[in-house]
C-alpha positions as a printed NumPy array, in Angstrom:
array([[  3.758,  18.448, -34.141],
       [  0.388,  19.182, -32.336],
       [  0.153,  20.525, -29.371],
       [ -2.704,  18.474, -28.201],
       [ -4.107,  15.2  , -28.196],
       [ -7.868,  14.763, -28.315],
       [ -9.256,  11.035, -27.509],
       [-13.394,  10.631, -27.715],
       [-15.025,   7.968, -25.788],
       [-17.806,   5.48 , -26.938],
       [-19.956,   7.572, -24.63 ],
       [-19.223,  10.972, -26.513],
       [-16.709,  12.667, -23.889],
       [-13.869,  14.098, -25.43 ],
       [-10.702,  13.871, -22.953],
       [ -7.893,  16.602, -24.125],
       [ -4.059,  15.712, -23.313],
       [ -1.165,  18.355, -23.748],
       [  1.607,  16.668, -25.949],
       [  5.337,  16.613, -23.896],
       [  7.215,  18.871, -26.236],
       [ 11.14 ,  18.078, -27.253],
       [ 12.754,  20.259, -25.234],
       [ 10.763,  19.129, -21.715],
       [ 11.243,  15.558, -22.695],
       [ 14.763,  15.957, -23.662],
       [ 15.179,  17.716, -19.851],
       [ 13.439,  14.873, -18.088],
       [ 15.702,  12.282, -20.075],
       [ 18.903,  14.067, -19.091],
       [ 17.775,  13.972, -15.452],
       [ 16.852,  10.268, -15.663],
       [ 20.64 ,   9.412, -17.146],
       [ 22.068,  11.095, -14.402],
       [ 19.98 ,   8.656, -12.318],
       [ 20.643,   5.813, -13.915],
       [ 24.447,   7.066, -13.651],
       [ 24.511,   7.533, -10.445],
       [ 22.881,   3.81 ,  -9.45 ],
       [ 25.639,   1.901, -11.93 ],
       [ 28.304,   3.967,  -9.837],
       [ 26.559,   2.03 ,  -6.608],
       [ 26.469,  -0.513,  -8.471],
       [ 30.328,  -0.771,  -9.043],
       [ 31.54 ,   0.481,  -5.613],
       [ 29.529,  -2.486,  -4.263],
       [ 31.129,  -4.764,  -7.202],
       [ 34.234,  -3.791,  -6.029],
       [ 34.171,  -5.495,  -2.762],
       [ 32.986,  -8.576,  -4.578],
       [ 36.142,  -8.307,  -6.806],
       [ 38.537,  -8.768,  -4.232],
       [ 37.207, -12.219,  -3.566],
       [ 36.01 , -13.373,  -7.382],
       [ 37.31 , -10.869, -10.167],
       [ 35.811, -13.217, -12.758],
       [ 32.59 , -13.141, -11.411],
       [ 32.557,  -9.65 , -10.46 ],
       [ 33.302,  -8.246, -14.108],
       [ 30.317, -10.656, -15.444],
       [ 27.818,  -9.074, -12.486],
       [ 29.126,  -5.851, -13.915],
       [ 28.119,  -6.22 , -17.669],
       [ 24.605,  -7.311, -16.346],
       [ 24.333,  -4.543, -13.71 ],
       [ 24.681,  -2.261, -16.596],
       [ 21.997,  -3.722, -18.805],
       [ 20.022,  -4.031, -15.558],
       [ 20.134,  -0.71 , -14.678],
       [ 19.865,   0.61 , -18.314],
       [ 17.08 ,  -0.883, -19.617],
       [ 15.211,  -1.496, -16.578],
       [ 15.326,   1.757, -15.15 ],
       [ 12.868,   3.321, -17.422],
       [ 10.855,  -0.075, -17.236],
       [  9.96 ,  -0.181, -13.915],
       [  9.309,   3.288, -13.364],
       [  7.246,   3.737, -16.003],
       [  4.92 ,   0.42 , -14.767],
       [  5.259,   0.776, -11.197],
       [  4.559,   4.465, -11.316],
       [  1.786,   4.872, -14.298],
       [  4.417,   5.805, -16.623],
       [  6.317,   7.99 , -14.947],
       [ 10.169,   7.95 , -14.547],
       [ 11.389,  10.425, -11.462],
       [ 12.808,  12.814, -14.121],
       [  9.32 ,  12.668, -15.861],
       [  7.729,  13.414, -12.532],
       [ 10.018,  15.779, -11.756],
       [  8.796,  17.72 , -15.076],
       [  5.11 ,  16.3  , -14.893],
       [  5.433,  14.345, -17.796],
       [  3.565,  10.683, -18.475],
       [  3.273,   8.085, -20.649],
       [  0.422,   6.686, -21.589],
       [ -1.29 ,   4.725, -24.369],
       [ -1.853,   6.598, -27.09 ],
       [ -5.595,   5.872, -27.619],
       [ -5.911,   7.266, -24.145],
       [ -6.438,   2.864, -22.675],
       [ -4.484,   1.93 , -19.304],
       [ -0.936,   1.355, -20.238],
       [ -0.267,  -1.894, -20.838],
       [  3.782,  -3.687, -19.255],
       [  4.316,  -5.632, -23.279],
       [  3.911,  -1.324, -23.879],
       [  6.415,  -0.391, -20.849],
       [  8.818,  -3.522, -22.512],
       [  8.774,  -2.028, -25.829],
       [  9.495,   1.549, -25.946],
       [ 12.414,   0.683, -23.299],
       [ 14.071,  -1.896, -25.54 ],
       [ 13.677,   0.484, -28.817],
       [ 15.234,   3.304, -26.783],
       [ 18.805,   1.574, -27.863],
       [ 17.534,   2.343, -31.6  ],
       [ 16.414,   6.126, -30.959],
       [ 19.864,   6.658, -29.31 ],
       [ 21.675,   6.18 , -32.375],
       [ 23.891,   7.656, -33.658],
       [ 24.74 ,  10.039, -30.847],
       [ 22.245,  11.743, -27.556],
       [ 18.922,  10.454, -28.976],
       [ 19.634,  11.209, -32.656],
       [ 17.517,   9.673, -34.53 ],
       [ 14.875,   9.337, -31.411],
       [ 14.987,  13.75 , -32.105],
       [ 14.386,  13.732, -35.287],
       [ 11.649,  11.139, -35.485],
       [  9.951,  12.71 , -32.407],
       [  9.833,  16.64 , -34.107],
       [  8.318,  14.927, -37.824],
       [  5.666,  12.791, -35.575],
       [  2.184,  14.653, -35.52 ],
       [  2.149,  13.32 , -31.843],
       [  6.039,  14.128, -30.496],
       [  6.425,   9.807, -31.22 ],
       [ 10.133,   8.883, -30.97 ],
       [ 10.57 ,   5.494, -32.734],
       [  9.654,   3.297, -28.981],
       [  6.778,   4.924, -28.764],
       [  5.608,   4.689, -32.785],
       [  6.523,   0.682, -31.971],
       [  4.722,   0.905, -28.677],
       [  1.667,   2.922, -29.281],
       [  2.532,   5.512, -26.801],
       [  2.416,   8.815, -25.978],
       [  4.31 ,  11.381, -23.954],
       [  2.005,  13.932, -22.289],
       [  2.082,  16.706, -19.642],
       [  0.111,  16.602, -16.618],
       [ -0.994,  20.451, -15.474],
       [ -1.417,  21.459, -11.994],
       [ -5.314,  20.867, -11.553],
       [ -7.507,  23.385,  -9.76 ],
       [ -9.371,  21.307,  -7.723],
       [-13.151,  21.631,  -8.475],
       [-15.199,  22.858,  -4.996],
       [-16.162,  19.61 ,  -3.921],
       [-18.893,  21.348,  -1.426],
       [-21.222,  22.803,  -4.339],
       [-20.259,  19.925,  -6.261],
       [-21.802,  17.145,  -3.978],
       [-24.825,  19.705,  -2.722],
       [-24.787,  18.833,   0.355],
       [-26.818,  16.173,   0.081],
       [-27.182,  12.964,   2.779],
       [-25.402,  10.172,   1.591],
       [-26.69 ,   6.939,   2.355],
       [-23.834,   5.203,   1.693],
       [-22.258,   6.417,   5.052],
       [-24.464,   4.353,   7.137],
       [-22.528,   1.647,   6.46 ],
       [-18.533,   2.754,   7.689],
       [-16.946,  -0.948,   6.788],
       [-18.018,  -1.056,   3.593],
       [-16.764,   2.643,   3.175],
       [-13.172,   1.765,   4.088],
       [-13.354,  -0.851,   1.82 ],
       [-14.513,   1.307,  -1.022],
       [-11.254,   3.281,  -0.615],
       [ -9.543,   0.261,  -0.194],
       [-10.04 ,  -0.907,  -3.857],
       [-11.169,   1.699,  -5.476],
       [ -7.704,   3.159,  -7.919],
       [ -6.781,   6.771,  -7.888],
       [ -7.577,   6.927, -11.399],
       [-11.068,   5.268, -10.831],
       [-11.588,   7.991,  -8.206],
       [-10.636,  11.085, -10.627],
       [-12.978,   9.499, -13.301],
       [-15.553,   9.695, -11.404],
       [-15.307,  12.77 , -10.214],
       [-14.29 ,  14.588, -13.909],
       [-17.602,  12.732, -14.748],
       [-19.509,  14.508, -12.412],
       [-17.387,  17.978, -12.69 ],
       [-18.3  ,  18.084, -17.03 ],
       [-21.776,  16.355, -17.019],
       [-23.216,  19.507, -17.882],
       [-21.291,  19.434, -21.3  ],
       [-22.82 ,  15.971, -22.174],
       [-26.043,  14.919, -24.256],
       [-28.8  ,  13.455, -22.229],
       [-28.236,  10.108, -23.567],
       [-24.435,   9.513, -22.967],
       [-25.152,  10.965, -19.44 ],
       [-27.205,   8.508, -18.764],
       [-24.967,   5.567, -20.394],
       [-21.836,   7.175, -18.726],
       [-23.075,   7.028, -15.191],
       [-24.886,   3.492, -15.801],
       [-21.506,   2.239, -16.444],
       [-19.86 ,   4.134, -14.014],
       [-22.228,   2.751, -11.478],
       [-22.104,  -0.622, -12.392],
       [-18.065,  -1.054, -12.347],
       [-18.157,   0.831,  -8.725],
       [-21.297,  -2.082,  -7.792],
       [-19.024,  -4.681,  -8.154],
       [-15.859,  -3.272,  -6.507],
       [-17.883,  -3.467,  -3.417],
       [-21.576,  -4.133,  -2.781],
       [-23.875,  -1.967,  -0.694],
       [-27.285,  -3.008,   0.602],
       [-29.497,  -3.469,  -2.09 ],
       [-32.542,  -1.39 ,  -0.257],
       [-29.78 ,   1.201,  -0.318],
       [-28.108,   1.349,  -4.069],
       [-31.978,   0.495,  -5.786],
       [-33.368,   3.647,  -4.816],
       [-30.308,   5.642,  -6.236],
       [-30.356,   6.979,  -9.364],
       [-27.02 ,   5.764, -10.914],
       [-25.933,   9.414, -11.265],
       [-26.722,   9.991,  -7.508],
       [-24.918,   6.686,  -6.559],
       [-21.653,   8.278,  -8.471],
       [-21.94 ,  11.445,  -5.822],
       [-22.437,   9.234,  -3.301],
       [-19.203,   7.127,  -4.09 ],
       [-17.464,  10.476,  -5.075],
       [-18.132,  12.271,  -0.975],
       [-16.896,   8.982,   0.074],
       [-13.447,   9.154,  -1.665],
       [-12.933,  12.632,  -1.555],
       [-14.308,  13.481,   1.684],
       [-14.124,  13.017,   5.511],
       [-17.022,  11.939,   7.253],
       [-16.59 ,  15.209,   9.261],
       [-16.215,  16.896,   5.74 ],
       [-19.244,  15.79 ,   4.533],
       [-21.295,  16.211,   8.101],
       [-20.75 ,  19.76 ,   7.824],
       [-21.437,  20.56 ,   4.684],
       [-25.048,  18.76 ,   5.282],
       [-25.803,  21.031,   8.36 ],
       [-24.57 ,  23.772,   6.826],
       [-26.78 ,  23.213,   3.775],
       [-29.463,  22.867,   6.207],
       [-29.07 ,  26.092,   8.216]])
């Protein structure tokens, strides 16, 4: 199995993901069982009150509790949370598509249901064994699914000061349209841009330029600034701009200026 996945954009960036070996995965599933264990024993002490008055219809909420819990466990964590169970974000592990797109719920639906199959015959069996011969670590829901498993490192943080420059933002001037930036602007958005601007040195002139174009555009129609404002930015400069407004205070970012000016 590699250790590594390597995805290249359209635009010539190369994005590098660290494969979820066996052993972490196998860790995180153990931790999500005992999860899953402990809400069908909830489950059943509440059932059991409901007994008393129906029996009949307590043992049929039972049977679906169970296939509740069991299958949609994994399901909604993994959509609600960007592919992440609690054991996998107790490990940092996430799934994700496995040509590095937004992971798609028909994805979530499918490596779930096919989990039933990789269990077999025992503790994730066959799920093992196809996982270790996969070049990617792919149990059988994820070969199905076209997903991935990865592990998310701690991130150094890059030094948002001598990133930005210290430059003024124009953006600023207008506070409203600020908070709505951050209102629907995605955390994932928010880290592209900002790995954009951290590794443009390491990209050719022209997929710079087509990079933040489209960068700029998709932020333009999230939420429109003045147009005497955003015409006069370069689209690269625009992407700072946007970048000191999701990263920073406006105290943050005052300082720096006058600092930068001193």
């Amino acid at each position: 199995m590699n250790s590594e996945l390597r995805i290249r954009t359209p635009e010539g960036i190369v994005f590098s993901y660290a494969l979820a070996g066996p052993v972490t995965r196998c860790l995180a599933c153990t931790i999500d069982v005992f999860i899953a264990l402990g809400m069908e024993r909830v489950a059943e002490m509440i059932l059991k009150l409901v007994g008393v008055l129906a029996p009949d219809f307590s043992q049929g909420l039972a049977a679906v509790a169970y296939l509740v819990i069991t299958i949609g466990y994994g399901m909604l964590f993994e959509w609600l949370a960007r592919g992440q169970t609690l054991g996998k974000k107790m490990l940092r592990l996430r799934v994700m598509d496995a040509r590095g797109l937004r992971l798609q719920l028909h994805q979530v639906v499918i490596r779930n249901l096919l989990r039933f199959v990789d269990m077999l015959p025992a503790f994730y069996m066959l799920g093992g064994i196809v996982s270790i011969l996969s070049p990617r670590g792919q149990r059988l829901g994820d070969l199905a699914a076209g997903t991935i498993v990865v592990h998310n490192p701690v991130l150094t943080e890059p030094d948002l000061d001598q990133l930005l420059a210290g430059k003024f933002n124009s953006l600023r001037q207008y506070p409203h349209l600020e908070a709505r930036l951050r209102q629907r602007v995605t955390p994932s958005e928010a880290r592209l841009a900002l790995r954009a601007l951290v590794r443009r040195d390491e990209l050719e002139p022209a997929a710079r330029v087509k990079l933040f174009c489209d960068l700029a555009t998709h932020f333009k129609a999230l939420v429109t600034f003045p147009a005497e404002i955003t015409d006069a930015l370069p689209d690269e400069q625009y992407i700072r701009n946007i970048v000191d407004i999701l990263f920073r205070t406006r105290q943050q970012a005052a300082e720096q200026v006058v600092e930068a000016a001193t």
